[in-house]
N, C-alpha and C positions, 0 to 999 in steps of 0.2 A: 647246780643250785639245790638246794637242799628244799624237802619241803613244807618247811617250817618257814623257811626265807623264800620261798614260792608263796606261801597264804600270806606273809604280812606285805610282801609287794601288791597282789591283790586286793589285800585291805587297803592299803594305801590308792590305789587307784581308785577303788571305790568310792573312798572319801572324798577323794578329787574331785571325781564325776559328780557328787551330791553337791559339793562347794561350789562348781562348779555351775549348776546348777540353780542352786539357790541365789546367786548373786543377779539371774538374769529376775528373779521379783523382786530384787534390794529397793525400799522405797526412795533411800536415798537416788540411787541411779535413776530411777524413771524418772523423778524429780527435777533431776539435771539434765532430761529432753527436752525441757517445756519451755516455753517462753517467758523470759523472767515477769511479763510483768500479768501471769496467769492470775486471776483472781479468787478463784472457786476449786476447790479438789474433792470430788467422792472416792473413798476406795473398796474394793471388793477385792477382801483376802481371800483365797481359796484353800485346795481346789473345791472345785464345784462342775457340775458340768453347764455344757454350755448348751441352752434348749429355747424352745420358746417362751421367751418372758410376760408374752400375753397374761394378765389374770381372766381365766376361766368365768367365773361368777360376777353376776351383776354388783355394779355398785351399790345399790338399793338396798340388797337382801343383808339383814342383819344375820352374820355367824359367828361362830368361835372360830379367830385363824390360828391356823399351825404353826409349829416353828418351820415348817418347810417352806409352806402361804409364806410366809414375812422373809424368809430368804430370797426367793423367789424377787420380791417388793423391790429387795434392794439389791440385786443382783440387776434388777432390769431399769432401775436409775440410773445403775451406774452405766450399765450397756445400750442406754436406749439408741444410741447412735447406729448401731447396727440393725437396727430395724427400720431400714429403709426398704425400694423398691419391691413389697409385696413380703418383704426375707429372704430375698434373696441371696445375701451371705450368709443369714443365719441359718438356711438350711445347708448350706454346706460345711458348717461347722457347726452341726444340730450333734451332739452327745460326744464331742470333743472333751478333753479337760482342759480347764482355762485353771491355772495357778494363781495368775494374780490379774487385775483389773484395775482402770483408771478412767474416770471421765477429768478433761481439765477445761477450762473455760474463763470466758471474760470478756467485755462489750457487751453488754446486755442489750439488746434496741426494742423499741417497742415493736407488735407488728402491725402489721399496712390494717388490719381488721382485728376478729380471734386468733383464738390462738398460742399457741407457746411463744413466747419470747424468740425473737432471733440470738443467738450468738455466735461468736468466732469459739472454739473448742473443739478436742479430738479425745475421744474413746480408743482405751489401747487394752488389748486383751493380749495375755503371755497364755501362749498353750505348753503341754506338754510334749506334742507331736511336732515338727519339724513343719508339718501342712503343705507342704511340696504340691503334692496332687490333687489338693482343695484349694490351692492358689493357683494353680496353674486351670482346673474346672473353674473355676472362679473366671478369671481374666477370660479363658474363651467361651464366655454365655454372654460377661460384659462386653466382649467386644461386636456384640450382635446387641446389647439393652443397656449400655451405658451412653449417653449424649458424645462420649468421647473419649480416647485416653492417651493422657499426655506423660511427658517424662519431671518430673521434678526432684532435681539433686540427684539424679541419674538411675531413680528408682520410676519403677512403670504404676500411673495413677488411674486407675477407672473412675470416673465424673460422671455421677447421676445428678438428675435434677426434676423432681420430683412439686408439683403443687401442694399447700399444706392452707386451707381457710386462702386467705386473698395472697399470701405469698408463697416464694418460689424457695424449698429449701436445698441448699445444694450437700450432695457427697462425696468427699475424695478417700478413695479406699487405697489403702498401700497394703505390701507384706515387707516391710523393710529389713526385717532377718528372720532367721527361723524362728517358725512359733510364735512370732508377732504380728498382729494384725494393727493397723489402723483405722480410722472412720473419724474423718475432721469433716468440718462444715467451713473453710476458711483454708482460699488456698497459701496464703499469705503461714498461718497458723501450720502449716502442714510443714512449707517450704524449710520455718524456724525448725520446729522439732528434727527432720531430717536429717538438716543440717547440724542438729547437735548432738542425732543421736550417731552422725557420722568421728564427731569430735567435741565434743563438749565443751565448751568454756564458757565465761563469762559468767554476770550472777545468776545464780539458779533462783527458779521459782520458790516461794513462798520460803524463805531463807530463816534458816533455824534461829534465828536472832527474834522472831518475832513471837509474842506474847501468846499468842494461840498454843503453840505446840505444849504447851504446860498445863493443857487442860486436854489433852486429845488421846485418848491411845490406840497406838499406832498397831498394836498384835490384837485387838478388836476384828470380829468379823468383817464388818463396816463401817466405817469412820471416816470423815471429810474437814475439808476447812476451807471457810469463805474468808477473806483478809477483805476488808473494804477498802476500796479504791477511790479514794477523793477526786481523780484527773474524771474520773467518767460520771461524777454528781449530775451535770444537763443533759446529760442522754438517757443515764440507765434507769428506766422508772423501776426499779427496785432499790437504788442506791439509797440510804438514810440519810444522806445529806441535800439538801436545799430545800426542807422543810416536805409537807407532804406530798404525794405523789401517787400514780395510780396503785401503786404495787410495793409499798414502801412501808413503815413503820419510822416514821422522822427521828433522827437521835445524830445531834452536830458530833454529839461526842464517842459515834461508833468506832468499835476498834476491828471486831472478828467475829464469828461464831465458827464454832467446833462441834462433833456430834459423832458418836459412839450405838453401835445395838451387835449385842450379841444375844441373835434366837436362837443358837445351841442351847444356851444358859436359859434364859428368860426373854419373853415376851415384850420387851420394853427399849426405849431407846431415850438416851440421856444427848442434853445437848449443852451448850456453856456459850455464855453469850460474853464478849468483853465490852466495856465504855470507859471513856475518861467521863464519863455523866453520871459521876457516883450516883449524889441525889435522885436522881431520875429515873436509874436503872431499871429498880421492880419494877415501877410504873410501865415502863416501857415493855419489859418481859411479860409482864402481867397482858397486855395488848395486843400479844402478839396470836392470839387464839382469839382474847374475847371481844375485840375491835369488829370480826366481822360475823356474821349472821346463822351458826351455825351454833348454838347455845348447848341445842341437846349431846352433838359431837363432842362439843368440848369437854364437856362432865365428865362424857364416857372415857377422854383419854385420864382421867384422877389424875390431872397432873400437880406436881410435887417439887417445889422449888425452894432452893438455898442459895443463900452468899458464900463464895466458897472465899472472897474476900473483897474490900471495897474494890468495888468495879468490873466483879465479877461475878456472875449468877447462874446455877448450874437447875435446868430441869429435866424431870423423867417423867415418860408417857406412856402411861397403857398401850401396846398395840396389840391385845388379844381379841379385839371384837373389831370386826369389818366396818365397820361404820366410822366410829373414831379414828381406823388406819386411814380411810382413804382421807378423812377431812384431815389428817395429822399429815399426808404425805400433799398435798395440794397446799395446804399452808408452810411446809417445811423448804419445799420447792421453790416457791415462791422469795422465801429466804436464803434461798443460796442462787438467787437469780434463774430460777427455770420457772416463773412465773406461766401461767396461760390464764388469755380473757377468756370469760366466757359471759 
């Protein structure tokens, strides 16, 4: 072999290996793990590394955040699943690269007191590294400080169970292939995914037919989409259906919200709200900030809204000042159902 036809066979591999590669963050694919009838998706493009998402600084103190502070923000939305048991897996997977990230969710319940919402959802982080020997450290520390570990779809699950205000919340951690980690709260939730990430079929989540994904975009650092879910109106006190509720913004005619930040670029995070409630709509988007009791926050986010068509309303938020981030992410939360009393 010649070797000119030695380097383009290498190049060819190479390419491979990239393609290869890249298909394991394809949003489409992760998509097709999840249970069709997922309500909520955050996502976190990478890479990034993967560290403690804690924020350092009081909430109180007024500062300029960084664009690293506001990654950070929404790196640890998307991941808060893993910060369970003390961090216990996050320190084993403390300065890892995570490529790509996903929290999915749905069932929103209220809880027994304070508190974060309960829900059924699973946190899925794609590493770069295979993690062999942080899974395998992992599995034998849980099997001395996990409640238990069971097998489901024939993969090995370590269950923690952990008190959170008056409820008990639970974690099923898997490594279901290389470089994949999970962290579900719902064994039920865990079992589907597994099992589709073993064989995929049937409807996939949040299916490209719906209204949302035309206001979304998807190569965003961060980006998510909530689809409202009419079957769960009497349970989820965030749902916008059956008028008002603890944690709700009432609107019969909710369709979706979608939501966009890139802090490489800018400081800022846009979000798009859909209704068949033309009439109503501003009113309602207008509410969604100044409905509760935080006046001076609000200001601070200068937020900035349009019709991007009837039934549709697009706004954007300051998050360069500490003060307006956290009341912007406490009320933003609450709108894709990760509501907390307090």
């Amino acid at each position: 072999m010649s070797k000119k036809s030695l380097f383009i066979l290498t190049l060819l591999v190479a390419i491979g290996t990239t393609a290869c590669s890249s298909r394991k963050i394809n949003v489409a694919q992760a998509l097709a793990w999840l249970p069709a009838d997922t309500e909520s998706l955050l996502v976190a493009n990478g890479p990034f590394w993967m560290s403690n998402f804690r924020i350092g600084q009081a909430i109180y103190t007024d500062h300029e955040v960084s664009s690293e502070e506001l990654e950070k923000h929404f790196e640890g939305i998307t991941l808060q699943l893993f910060n369970f048991s003390d961090g216990l897996l996050e320190k084993r997977l403390h300065g890892k690269k995570v490529l790509f990230a996903l929290e999915a969710s749905r069932r929103f319940r209220s809880p027994a007191g304070l508190g974060e919402l309960p829900f059924e959802g699973c946190a899925v982080a794609i590493f770069r590294d295979d993690l062999d020997e942080q899974r395998d450290a992992f599995m034998k520390e849980a099997a001395q400080k996990a409640v238990r570990i069971v097998e489901i779809e024939g993969q090995k699950v370590a269950v923690f169970e952990e008190p959170s205000e008056q409820d008990i919340w639970t974690s099923y951690i898997a490594f279901p292939q290389k470089g994949v980690v999970l962290v579900a709260t719902n064994e039920q939730f865990l079992k589907e995914m597994l099992s589709r990430m073993r064989n995929p079929q049937g409807e996939r989540a949040l299916p490209t037919s719906l209204p949302e994904w035309k206001y979304v975009n998807t190569r965003a650092q961060f980006w998510g989409v909530r689809h409202f879910d009419k079957q769960q109106a009497k349970e989820d006190p965030t749902s916008p259906f059956g008028g008002r509720k603890t944690a709700n913004l009432p609107d019969e005619g909710a369709i979706g919200l979608t939501y966009q930040c890139n802090p490489n670029k800018e400081r800022k995070a846009t979000t798009s709200y859909l209704s068949s409630s033309v009439a109503e709509i501003s009113k309602v988007e207008e509410d969604r900030f100044s409905s509760y009791s935080e006046p001076e926050n609000t200001v601070g986010l200068h937020i900035q809204r349009r019709v991007l068509e009837p039934g549709v309303i697009q706004s954007t938020y300051d998050l360069s000042r500490s003060r307006p981030l956290f009341w912007f992410f406490f009320v933003f939360m609450m709108n894709v159902g990760h509501a907390i009393y307090v």
